[in-house]
ChimeraX commands (.cxc) that place a marker at each C-alpha (Angstrom):
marker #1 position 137.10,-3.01,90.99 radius 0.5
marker #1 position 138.38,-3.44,94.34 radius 0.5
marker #1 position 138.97,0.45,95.64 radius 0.5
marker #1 position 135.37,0.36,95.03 radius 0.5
marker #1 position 134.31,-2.63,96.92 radius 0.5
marker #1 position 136.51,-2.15,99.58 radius 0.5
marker #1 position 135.00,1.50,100.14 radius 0.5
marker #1 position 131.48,-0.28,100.22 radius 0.5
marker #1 position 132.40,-2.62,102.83 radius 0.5
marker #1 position 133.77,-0.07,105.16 radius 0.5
marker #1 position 130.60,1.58,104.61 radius 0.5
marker #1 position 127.95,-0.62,104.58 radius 0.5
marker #1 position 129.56,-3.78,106.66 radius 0.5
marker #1 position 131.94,-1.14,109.07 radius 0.5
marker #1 position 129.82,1.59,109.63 radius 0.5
marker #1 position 132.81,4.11,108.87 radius 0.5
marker #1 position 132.59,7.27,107.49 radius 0.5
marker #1 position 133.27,8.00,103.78 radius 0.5
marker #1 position 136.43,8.79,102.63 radius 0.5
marker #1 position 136.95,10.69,99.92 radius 0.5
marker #1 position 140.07,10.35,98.58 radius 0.5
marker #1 position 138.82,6.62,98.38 radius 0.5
marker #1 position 135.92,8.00,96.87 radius 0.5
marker #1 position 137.58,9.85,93.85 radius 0.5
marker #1 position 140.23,6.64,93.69 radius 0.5
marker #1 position 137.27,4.12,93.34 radius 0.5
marker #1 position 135.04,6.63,91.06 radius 0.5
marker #1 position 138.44,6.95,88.75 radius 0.5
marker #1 position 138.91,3.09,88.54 radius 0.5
marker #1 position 135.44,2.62,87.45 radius 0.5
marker #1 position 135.42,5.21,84.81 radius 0.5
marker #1 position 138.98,3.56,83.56 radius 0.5
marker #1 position 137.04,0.12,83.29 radius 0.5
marker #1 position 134.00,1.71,81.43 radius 0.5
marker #1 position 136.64,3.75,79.05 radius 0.5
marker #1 position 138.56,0.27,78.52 radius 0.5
marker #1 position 135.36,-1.67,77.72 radius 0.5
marker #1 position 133.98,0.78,76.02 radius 0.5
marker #1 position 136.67,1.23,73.56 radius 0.5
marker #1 position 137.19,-2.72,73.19 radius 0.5
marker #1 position 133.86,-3.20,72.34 radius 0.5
marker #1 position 134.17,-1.11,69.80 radius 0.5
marker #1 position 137.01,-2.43,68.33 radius 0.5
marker #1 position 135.41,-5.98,68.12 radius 0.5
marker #1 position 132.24,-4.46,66.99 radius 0.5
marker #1 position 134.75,-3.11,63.64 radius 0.5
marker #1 position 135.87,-6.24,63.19 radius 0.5
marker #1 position 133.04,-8.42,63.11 radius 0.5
marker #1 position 131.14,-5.71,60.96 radius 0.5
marker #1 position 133.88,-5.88,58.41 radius 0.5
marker #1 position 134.13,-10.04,58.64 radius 0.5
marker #1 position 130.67,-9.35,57.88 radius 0.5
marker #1 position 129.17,-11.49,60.71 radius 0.5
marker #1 position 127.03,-8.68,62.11 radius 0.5
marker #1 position 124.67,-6.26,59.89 radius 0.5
marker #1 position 124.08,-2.76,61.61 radius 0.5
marker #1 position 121.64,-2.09,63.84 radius 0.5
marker link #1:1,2 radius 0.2
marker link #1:2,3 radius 0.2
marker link #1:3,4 radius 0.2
marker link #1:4,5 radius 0.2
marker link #1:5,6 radius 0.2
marker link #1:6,7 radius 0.2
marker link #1:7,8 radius 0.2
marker link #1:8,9 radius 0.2
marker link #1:9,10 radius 0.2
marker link #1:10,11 radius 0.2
marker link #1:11,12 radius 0.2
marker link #1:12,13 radius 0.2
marker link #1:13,14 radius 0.2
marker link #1:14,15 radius 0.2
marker link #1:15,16 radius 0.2
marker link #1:16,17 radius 0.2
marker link #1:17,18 radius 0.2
marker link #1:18,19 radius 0.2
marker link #1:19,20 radius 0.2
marker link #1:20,21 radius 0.2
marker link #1:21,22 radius 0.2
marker link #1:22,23 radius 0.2
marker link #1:23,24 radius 0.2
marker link #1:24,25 radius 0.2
marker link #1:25,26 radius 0.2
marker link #1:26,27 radius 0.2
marker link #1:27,28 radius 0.2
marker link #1:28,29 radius 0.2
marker link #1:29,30 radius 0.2
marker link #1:30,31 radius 0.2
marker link #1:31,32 radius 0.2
marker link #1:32,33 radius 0.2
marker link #1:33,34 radius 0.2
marker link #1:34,35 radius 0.2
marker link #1:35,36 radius 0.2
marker link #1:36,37 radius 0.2
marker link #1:37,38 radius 0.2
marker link #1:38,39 radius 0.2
marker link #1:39,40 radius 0.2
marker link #1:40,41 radius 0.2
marker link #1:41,42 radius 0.2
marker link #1:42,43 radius 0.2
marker link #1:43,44 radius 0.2
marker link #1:44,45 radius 0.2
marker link #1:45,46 radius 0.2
marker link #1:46,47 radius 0.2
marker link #1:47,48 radius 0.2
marker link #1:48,49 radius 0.2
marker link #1:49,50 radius 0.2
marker link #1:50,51 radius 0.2
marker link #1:51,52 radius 0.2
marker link #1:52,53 radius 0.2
marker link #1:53,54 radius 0.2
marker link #1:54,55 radius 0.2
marker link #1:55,56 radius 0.2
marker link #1:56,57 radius 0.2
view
């Protein structure tokens, strides 16, 4: 998360230009993060389907 919030400082709070190799770095973090919670969630999801402590919806 930080590539991402340091690019919005320099933006917003700086007034520098965008850069986009920090762009692509911060857009790649984030979709790493989505991909890890993503899958995770999923995981638990199993599990607590198969305790049977959640029905599906």
């Amino acid at each position: 998360m930080t590539p991402g919030a340091g690019l919005l400082r320099e933006l917003m709070a700086r007034g520098q230009d965008l850069n986009w190799g920090q762009f692509a770095i911060a857009l790649i973090n984030g979709i790493v993060y989505f991909a890890i919670g993503f899958f995770l969630f999923h995981k638990a999801e199993q599990l607590a389907k198969r305790r049977g402590r959640i029905g599906g919806y």
